[in-house]
N, C-alpha and C positions, 0 to 999 in steps of 0.2 A: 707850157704848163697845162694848158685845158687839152691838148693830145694828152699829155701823160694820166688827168684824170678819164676819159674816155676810155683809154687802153687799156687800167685798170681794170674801168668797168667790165671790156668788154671782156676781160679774164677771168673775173669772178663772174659772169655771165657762163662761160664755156666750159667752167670749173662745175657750176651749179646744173650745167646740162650734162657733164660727165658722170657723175654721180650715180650710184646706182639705187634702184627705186626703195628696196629697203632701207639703204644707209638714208635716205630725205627720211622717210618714216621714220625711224629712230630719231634721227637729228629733231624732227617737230614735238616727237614724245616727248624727248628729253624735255624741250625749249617750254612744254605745255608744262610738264609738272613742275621745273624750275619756278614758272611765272606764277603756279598754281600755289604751291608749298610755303613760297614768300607770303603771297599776302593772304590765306590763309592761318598760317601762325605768326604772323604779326599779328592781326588785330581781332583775335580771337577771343583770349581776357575781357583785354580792356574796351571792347566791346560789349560781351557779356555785365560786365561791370556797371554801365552806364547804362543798360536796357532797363537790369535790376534798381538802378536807380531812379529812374520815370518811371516806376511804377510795375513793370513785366511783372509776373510772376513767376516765378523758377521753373514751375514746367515751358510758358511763352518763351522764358529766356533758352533752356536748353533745346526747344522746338526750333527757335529762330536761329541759333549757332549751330545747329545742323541743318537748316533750311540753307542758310549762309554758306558752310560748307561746301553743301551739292552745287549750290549756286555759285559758287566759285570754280567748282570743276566744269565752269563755262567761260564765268566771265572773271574769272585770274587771266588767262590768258586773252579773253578778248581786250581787256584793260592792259595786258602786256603789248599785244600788236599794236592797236589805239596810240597808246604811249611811243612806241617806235615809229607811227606814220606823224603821229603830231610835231614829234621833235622832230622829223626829217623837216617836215611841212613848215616847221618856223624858224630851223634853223637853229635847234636847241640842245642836240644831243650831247655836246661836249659844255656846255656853255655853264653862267653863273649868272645870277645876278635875278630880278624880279622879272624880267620874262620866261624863264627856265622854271622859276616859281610859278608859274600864271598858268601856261602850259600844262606841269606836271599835272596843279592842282582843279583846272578845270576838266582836264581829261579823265580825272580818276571821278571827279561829282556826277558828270556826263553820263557814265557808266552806274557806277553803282547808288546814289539817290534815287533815280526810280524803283533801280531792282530793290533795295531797302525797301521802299515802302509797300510793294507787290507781297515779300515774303512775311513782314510783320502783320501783313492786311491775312495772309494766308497762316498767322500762326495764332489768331485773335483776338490780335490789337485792335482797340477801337481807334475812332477815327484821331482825338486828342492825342491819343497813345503814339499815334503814329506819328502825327506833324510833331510833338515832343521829340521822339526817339529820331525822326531824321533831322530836325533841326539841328541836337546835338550831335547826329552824325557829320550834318554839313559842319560846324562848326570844330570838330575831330580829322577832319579831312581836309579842311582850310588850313589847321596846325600841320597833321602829319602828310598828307599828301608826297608834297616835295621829299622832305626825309626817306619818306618808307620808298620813293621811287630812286633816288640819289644814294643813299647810305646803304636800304637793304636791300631792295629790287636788284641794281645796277651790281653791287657786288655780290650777291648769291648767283646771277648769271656769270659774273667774271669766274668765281667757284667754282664752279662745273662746267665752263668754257662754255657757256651756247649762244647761239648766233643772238644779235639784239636784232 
């Protein structure tokens, strides 16, 4: 049994070195905007919604949901790969239960609580403004985390086939 996972391995190893260099470059493109577009339009609203709520102002809010944006055509996918090493690392990619929740949802705060608070600091949000606005991010992210990585992440990649 553990030959057979090694031999595996060592296939998809030989397979990934056959490859040729544009088909990887496409294949990472693809895997970048897959991870990008998910969470992007997921939490793009109802984000907006909740900024305007603690207070933003609508130009702060439409400043920081494009600050967000950009900042996602970085870290969608650093949060995508992140998510991929973490579940490999605990043994969670298939799983269920409150570690697979623990996981998801520490990996996605990891990531994007700082940069939340960088980009509202850079759309200007005072400093209340901000520990308001990430508090109820952390607390939006404690909720969806798991879901947006389980429900829509994990099938938007099934959807367009790209590697996890």
């Amino acid at each position: 049994m553990i030959e057979d996972y090694f031999n595996q391995k060592n296939k998809e190893k030989n397979l990934e070195n056959k490859l040729p260099f544009w088909s990887m470059i496409k294949n990472e493109l693809k895997n970048y905007l897959v991870d990008t577009s998910a969470k992007v339009f997921t939490y793009a609203v109802p984000m907006g919604i909740m900024e305007a709520s603690r207070g933003l102002s609508l130009e702060q809010v439409l400043q920081s949901r494009a600050s967000v944006a950009l900042a996602d055509s970085v870290l969608g996918r650093l949060y995508g790969k992140t998510l991929n090493y973490t579940r490999k690392k605990f043994h969670t990619s298939n799983a269920k239960g409150f570690k697979s929740y623990l996981v998801d949802t520490v990996t996605m705060l990891a990531i994007y609580d700082p940069a939340y608070m960088i980009i509202l600091k850079s759309a200007g949000a005072d400093w209340n403004q901000i520990k308001s606005a990430t508090a109820y991010l952390t607390g939006i992210l404690i909720l969806t985390a798991r879901p947006f990585s389980k429900y829509v992440l994990d099938n938007w990649r099934r959807h367009w086939k790209t590697i996890r």
